[in-house]
Steps between C-alpha positions, in 0.01 A plus 500: 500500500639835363769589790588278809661710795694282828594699778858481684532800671199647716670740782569825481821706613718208663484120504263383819585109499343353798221273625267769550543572071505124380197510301546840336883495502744713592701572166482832339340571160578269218183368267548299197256570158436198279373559134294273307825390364661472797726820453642614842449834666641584882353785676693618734846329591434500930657205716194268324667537175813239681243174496371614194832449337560155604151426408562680138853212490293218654217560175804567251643158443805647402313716245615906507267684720369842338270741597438911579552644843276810593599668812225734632829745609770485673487466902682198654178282591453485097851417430690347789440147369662580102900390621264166649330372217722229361379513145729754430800351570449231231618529121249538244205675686354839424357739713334846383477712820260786442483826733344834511634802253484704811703370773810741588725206444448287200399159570795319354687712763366360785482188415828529462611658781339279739781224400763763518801330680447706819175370610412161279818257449426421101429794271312560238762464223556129631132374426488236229144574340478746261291766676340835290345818646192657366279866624193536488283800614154627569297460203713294300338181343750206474421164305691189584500101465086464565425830681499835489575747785427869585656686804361799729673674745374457898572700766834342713734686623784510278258361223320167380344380207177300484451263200213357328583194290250360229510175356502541100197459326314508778320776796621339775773652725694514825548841670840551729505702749778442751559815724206782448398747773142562374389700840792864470499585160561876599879359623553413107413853337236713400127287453578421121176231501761247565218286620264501249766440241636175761122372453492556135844276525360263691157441388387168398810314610396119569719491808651809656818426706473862776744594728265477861796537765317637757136554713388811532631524861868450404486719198399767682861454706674454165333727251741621204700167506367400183242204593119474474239338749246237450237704465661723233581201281165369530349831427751537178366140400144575507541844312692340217259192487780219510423176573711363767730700739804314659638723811867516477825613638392377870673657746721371682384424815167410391401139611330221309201532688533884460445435153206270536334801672579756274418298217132437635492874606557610149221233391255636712589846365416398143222366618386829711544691122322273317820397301560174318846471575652220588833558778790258609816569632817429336655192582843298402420265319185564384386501129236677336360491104449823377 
């Protein structure tokens, strides 16, 4: 095993709890990355990010929790659950929390703002972990504890990053891809071959984690709000020859057995291109090796 990725946040946009999204889940993006040594990267700090914390204290045994934090930007479905996560109330645990170069607002200033008296009742400054800010941008190649990590810059409005994490010493890698509108590109600028230079990015990823909000019905209603169908994330799969594609950042009305369906429709659609992909949707809970 070179990386091992668990899932606690699946939904896009706005927490869906229900019995209609048991089996998927209804928490908003939050994934944890396991290294070969067991170092600790969060993608994403969504509503799932809450259980993950008392999951991270329940494994502790008292022992400091560490670990980096990469937040794909900045909108509140990626962030909501930070003032939740109960790690960082506790003395002697360190967080790195990583964001994009490009955002308007620097990262550490909306993390902080969040927990600004007027809307959150315990700010920032009153956190007992020691917690560190870090940028990264689009071409930039990071190495930390067991992994490295490159970033690219996907159409959202407002911006998002993608990132592609490698284990060290090794090919094998997990592609993020949180919020992506693959279908307008003309909404993001002049054609710059942003999608050619996405599959170069992408290529060869062992699992690719894609951003597949919608069908091709509802995008067509929603076109511009910064989310890709299935069949664009299939399509994106198959051009960069990855080997598994999880869909991601369900939306929020979208039913269990919804996702059964789309999950076989995408199948079938590998299977109509010839493709050797292999497709699952993301669920909490699950875990793959990657």
């Amino acid at each position: 095993m070179s990386l091992q990725l668990t899932f606690w946040g699946t939904r896009g946009s706005i927490p869906s709890p229900g019995a209609s999204t048991v089996r998927y889940g209804g928490n908003t993006p939050c994934l944890e990355l396991r290294t070969a040594d067991g170092w600790m990267v969060i993608l994403d700090a969504g509503t799932g990010i809450r259980e993950l914390g008392h999951s991270l204290i329940e494994r502790s045994g008292g022992a400091p929790i560490t670990g980096d934090i990469f937040l794909t930007h900045a909108h509140w479905d990626h962030i909501q659950g930070i003032p939740f996560f109960s790690p960082i109330f506790q003395r002697g645990n360190h967080f790195t929390i990583w964001g994009s170069k490009s955002l308007p607002t620097s990262i550490d200033r909306v993390v902080r703002d969040q927990m600004s008296p007027i809307v959150f009742p315990v700010t920032f400054e009153e956190l007992d972990a020691t917690i560190d800010f870090r940028h990264i941008a689009e071409g930039e190649r990071c190495v930390g504890n067991g992994y490295e990590v490159r970033a690219f810059d996907v159409h959202h409005p407002g911006g998002a990053l993608a990132y592609r994490f490698t284990a060290t010493g090794t090919e094998r890698s997990l592609v993020y891809i949180s919020d992506n509108e693959l279908g307008d590109a003309e909404r993001y600028g002049p054609p710059t071959g942003w999608r050619d230079r996405l599959v170069a990015f992408v290529r060869g990823a062992t699992v690719l984690v894609h951003d597949t909000t919608y069908t091709t019905d509802e995008y067509a209603q929603r076109r511009g709000w910064g989310h890709s169908t299935y069949r664009d994330g299939v399509q994106l799969a198959l051009d960069a020859g990855v080997g598994s594609l999880v869909l991601f950042h369900h939306e929020p009305r979208r039913t269990d057995d919804e996702l059964d369906r789309r999950v076989l429709e995408c199948r079938a659609l590998v299977q109509e291109r010839g493709g050797a992909l292999c497709v699952l949707a993301a669920a909490e809970g699950l875990t793959l090796n990657v």
